[in-house]
C-alpha positions as CSV (number, residue, x, y, z in Angstrom):
1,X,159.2,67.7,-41.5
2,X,157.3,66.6,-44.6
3,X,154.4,69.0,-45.0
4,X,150.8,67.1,-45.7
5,X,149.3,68.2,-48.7
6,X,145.8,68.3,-47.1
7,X,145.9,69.7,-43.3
8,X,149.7,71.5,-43.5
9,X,150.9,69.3,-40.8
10,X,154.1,67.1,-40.0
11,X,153.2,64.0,-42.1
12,X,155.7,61.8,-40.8
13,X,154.3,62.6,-37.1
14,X,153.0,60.1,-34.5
15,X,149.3,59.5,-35.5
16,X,149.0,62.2,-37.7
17,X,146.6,59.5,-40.2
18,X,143.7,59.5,-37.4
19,X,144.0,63.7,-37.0
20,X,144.4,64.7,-41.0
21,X,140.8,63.8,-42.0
22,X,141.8,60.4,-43.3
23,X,143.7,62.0,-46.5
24,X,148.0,61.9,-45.8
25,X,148.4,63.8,-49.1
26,X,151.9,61.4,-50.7
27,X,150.4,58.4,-48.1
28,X,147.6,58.5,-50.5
29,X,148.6,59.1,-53.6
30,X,150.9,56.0,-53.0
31,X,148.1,53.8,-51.8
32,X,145.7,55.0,-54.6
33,X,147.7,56.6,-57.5
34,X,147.8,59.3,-59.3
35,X,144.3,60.4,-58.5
36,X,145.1,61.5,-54.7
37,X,143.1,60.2,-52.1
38,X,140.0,58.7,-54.5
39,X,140.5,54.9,-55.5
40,X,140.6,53.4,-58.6
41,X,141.1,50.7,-60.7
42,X,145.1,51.9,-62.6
43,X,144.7,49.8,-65.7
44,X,140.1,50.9,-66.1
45,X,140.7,54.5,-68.1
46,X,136.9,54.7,-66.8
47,X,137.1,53.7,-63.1
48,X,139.8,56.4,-63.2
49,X,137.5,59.0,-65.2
50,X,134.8,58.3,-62.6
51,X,137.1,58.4,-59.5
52,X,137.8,62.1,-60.8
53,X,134.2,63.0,-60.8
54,X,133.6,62.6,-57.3
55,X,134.3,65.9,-54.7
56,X,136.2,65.5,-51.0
57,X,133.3,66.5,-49.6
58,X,130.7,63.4,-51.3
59,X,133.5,61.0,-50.6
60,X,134.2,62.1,-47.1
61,X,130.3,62.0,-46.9
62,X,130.3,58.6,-48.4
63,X,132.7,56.7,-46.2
64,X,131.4,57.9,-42.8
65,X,128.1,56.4,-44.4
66,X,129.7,53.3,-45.3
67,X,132.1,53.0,-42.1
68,X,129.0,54.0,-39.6
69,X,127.0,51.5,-40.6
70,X,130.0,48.4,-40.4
71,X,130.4,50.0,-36.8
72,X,127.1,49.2,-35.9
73,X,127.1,45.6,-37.3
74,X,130.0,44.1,-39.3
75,X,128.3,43.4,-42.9
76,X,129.6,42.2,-46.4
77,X,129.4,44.3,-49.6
78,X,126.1,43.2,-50.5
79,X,124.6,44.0,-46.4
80,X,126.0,47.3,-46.8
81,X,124.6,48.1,-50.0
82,X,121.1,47.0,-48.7
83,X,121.3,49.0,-45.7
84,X,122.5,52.3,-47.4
85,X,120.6,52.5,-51.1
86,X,124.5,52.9,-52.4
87,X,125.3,51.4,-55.8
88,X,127.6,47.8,-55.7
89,X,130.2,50.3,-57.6
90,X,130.0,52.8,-54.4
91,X,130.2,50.5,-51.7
92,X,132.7,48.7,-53.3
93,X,134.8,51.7,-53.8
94,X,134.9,53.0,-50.4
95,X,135.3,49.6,-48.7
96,X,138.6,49.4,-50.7
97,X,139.4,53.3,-49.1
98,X,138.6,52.2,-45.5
99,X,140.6,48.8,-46.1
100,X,143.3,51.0,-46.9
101,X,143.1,53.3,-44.5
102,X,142.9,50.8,-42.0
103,X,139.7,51.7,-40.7
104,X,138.0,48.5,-41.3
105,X,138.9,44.7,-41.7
106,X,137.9,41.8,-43.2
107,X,136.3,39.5,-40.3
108,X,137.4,36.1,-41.3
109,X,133.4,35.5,-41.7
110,X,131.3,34.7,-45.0
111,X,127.9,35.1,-45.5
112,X,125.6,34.6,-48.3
113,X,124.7,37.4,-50.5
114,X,121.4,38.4,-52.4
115,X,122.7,36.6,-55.4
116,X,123.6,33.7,-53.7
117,X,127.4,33.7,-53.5
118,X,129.8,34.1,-50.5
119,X,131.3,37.6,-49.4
120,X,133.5,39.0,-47.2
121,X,132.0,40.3,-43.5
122,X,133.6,43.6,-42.9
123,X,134.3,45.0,-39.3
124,X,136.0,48.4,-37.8
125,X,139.5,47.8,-37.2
């Protein structure tokens, strides 16, 4: 058994991602890096610095924003950002969580943003 670093459970066990609050302790820190279960940019010393700055409990707070409102409409970056009041930065930031976490996927869609330029449509996975 390899114990998880976050709920104290069997890490290796059948589903244990969807019952361990979306944070697999090693899974993580492999997807991510050194900086556990908050992404970041490896080679920005400041995406890192700012990825350090943020608690489990905002980013937990800040993906079920993010993933609740691609559950009710699949929306790009810029849809998201619109619909929440989050920073480009923020959104950003957790889509690249819920990507890897394989909560969400990208929808084969494009639409325009704000600015004028094509982006990705996310959806629930």
């Amino acid at each position: 058994m390899n114990r998880c670093l976050f709920c104290g459970g069997d890490d290796t066990g059948p589903n244990h991602q969807w019952v361990c609050d979306g944070r697999q302790g090693r899974v993580e820190a492999a997807l991510y890096g050194s900086q556990g279960d908050v992404p970041f940019e490896r080679q920005s010393a400041t995406s890192a610095a700012a990825a350090a700055t943020i608690c489990d409990t905002e980013l937990s707070r800040l993906e079920a924003l993010v993933l609740s409102v691609v559950t009710k409409r699949p929306r790009s970056c810029d849809a998201i950002e619109v619909a929440t009041g989050l920073s480009h930065q923020t959104v950003s930031a957790r889509l690249r969580g819920l990507v890897l976490r394989e909560q969400i996927e990208d929808s084969g869609q494009k639409v325009r943003t704000r600015s004028g330029r094509l982006a990705v449509v996310w959806r629930p996975k």
